[in-house]
N, C-alpha and C positions, 0 to 999 in steps of 0.2 A: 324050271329046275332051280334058278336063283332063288324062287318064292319059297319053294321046297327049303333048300337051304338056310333061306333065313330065318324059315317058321321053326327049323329044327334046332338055328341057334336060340333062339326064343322059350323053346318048348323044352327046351335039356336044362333050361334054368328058372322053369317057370315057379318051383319054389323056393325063397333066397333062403342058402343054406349060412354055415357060421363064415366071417369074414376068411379066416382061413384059408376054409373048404372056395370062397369067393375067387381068391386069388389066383388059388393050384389051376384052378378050373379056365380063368383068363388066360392065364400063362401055357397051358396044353393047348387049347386055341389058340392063340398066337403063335404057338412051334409050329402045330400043323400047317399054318400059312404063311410060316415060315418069316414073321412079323418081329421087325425091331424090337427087343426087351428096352421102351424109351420110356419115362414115365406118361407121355403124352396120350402113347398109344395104349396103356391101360386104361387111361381113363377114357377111353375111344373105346375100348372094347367092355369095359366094366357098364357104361352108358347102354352101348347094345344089350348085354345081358342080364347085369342084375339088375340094371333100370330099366328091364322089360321095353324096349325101345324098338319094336319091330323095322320102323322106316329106316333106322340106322342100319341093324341089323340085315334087313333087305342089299343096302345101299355097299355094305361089305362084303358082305357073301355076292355081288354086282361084277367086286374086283379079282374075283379069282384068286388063284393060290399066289403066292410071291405079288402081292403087291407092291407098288412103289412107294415109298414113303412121304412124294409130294400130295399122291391120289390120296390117302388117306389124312394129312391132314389140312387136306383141303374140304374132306366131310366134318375134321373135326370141326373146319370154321362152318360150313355150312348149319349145323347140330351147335354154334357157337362154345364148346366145351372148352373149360377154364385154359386148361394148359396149353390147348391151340390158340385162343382170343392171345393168350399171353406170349404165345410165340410171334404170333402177327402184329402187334404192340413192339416188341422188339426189331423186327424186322421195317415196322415204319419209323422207329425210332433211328433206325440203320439211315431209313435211306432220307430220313429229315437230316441227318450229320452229313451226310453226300453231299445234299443240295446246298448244305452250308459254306462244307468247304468248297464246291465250285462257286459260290459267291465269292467266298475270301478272295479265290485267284480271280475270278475277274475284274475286281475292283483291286488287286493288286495288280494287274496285268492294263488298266484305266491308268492308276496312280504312273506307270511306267509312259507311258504316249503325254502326262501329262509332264513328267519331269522335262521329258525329250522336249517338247515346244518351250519348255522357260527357259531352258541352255539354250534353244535356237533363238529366241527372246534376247536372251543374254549376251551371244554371240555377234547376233546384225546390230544391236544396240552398241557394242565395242568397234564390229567395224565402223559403222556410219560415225560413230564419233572420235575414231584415230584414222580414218582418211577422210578430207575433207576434199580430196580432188578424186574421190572415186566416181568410177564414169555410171552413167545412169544404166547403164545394162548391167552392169555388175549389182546395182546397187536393185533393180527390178529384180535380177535373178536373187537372191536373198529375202526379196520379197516374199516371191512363189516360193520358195522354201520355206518360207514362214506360213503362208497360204496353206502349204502342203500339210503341215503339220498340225495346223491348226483342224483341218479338214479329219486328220486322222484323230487328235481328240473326241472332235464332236462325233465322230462314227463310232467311235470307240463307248465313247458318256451314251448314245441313243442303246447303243448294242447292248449294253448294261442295262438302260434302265428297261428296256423291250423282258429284258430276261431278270433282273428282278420282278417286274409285275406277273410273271411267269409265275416264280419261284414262291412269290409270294401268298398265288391264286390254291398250285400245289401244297404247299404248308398248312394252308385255312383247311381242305380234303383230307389229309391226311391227321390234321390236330380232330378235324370231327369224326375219323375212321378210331382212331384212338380214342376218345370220348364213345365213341360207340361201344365197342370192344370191350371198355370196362364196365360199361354196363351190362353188358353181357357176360361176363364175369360174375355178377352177383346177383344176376336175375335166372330165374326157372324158366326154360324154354316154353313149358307148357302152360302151366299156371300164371306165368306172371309173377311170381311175388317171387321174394328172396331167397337165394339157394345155400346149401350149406357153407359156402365158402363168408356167406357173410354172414350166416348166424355166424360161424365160429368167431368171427371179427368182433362181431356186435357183443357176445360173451366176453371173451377177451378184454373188449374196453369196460365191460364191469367193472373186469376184478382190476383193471387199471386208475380207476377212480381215487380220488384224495379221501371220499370220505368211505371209500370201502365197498365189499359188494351186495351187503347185508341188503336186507329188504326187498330181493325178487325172488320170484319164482318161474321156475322152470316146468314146463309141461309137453310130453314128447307125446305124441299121438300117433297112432298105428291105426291104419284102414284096416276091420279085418277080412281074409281069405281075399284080398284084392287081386292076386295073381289068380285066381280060380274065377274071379269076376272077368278077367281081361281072356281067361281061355276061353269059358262061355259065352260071353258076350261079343269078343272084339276089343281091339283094344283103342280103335276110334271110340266105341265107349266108354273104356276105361277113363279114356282123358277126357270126355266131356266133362264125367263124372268129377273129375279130377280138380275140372276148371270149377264145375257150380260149388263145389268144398270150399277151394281157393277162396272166394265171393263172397261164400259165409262167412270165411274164417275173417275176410276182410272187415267186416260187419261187427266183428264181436271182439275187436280190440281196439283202444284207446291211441290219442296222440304219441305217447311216450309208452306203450308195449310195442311188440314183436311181434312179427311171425312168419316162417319160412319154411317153406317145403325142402327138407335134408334129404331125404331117401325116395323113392320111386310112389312106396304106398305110407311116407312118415312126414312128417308136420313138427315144429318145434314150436313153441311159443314163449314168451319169453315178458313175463306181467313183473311190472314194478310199484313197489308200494302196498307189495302185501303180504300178508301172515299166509301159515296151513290153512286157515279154516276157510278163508276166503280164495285163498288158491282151490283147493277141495269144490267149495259150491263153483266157482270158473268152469272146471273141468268137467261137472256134472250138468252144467247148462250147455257146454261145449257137447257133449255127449248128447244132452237131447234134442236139441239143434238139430246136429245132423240125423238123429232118426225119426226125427219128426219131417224135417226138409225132403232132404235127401233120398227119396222116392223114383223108382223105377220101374218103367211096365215088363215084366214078363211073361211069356209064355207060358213056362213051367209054375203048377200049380203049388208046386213043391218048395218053390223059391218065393216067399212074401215082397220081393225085390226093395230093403229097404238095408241101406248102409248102414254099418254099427263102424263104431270104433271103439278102440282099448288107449287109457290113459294114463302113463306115468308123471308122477308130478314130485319136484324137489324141489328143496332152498337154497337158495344162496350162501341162505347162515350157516347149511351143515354141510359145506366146502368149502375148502380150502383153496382150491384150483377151477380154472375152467373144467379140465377135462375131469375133475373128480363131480365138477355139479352134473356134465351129462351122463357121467357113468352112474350116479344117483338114481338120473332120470330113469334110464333106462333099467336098471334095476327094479324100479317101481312098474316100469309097461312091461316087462316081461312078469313080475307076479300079476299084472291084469292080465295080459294074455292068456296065461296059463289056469286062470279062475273068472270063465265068462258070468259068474254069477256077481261077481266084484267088477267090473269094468275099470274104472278108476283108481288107480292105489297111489298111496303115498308112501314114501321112504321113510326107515325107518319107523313107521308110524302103525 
């Protein structure tokens, strides 16, 4: 029944409709299961669906109606999804400030045993030299009170340092749980390579540049009928599929370009130091690449099993913004989408 469920959250969004229509559709699922409006858990539940993510999907539809809010984003970490990594980054950041401040007080709480032995210090030092006929038992007992105190320093100094090396073993775990975490933040579960959160970054520091953003180009690439590839096939194939693209795409960009899987079945790339023309021929060797590569056995005679893709490509020079270069882009893949005889278009162009 679970599997049932989750194939049906799968299958009710097996084709991604407009970002909108994405939302409404998240947000009804989530009332139904009567789930937090957080922004954490959208992109918990956006990953199940629009990002065709069955094991998540599986893994939800797992927890039954009225989930708890720990159970769910403890899959977000599992599924490492940005705004869980990011809560968990917070949370060790929490409890790195804890372990601080119980250091403060124990070495405040050291500093106090240690003031106490320099008054007792100070104290037998004033007796023993304003009586000079004090009798030796007196002058033993002061002793052991000095004895004593001294004893409580040093238990005190060991106790401390037993529990800094502690603290200190803790902090290394926890700075590398953090260090994890953000790399998980900007890497694609599946593929490996860069996820949208850091294209957006890696744009962004474009048009941040002293000498401007002029001179790249943007190219957004769309798998096509991938959600019909993942119902027929499976979608352990889809993501093979998904990984040997990744591999190529690794192949076919330089030290100083890009490239990152932004969407479930999209790809962005992101080439510096080039014109239209050479952006254009990019796109079209990107394009035969994969249909050349990119081969699959099937059964059905009807299906050649060979991956195509559709190409938007933009400049830098004709935006203004980040967000106006990817809206460019995508201007340009939806006219290839919509004309399989054109694969590749450029904006404006």
């Amino acid at each position: 029944m679970q599997n049932a469920s989750a194939n049906a959250l799968v299958a009710r969004e097996a084709v991604r409709p407009a970002p909108m229509a994405d939302i409404q559709r998240i947000a009804q699922h989530m009332a139904r299961l009567n789930v937090a409006a957080l922004p954490r858990n959208y992109e918990l539940f956006h990953e199940a669906i629009i990002g065709l993510n069955p094991g998540l999907a599986q893994d939800i539809a797992a927890l039954g109606p009225q989930p708890q809010q720990a159970m769910l984003d403890e899959l977000g970490l599992k599924y490492r999804l940005v705004g869980h990594c990011g809560l968990a980054g917070e949370t060790s950041r929490n409890e790195a400030s804890r372990m601080l401040r119980e250091v403060a007080e124990r070495l405040a709480e050291g500093l106090k045993h240690k003031n106490a032995f320099a008054r007792a210090c100070g104290q037998i030092l004033k007796s023993v030299s304003g009586q000079e006929d004090q009798s030796l038992a007196a002058f033993i007992s002061e002793i052991d009170y000095l004895s004593a105190s001294l004893t409580a320093v040093l238990s005190a100094e060991m106790e401390i340092g037993a529990r800094l090396q502690e603290d200190i073993k803790a902090l290394e775990v926890l700075e590398r749980g953090i260090s994890a975490m953000q790399s998980a933040a900007v890497a694609d579960r599946i593929t490996g390579l860069a996820n949208r959160v850091a294209f957006n970054r890696v744009i962004s520091e474009l048009y941040e540049r002293e000498e401007g953003a002029a001179g790249c180009a943007l190219l957004m690439v769309d798998i096509d009928n991938f959600a019909d590839l993942n119902d027929r096939y499976g979608t352990q194939a889809g993501n093979k599929l998904l990984k040997k693209l990744a591999g190529l795409f690794r192949k076919s960009i330089k030290k100083n370009d890009f490239v990152a899987r932004t969407e479930a079945d999209e790809f962005g790339f992101l080439f510096s130091n080039v014109g239209m023309q050479d952006a254009m021929a990019i796109a079209e060797r990107l394009r035969s690449s994969v249909e050349d590569n990119l081969v699959f056995s099937t059964s059905d005679k009807a299906d050649p099993g060979r991956l195509t893709v559709s190409i938007g490509v933009a400049l830098s020079a004709d935006a203004a913004t980040p967000g106006q270069l990817q809206a460019n882009a995508r201007v340009a893949l939806l006219a290839a989408q919509s004309n399989r005889r054109l694969p590749v278009q450029a904006f404006g162009r």
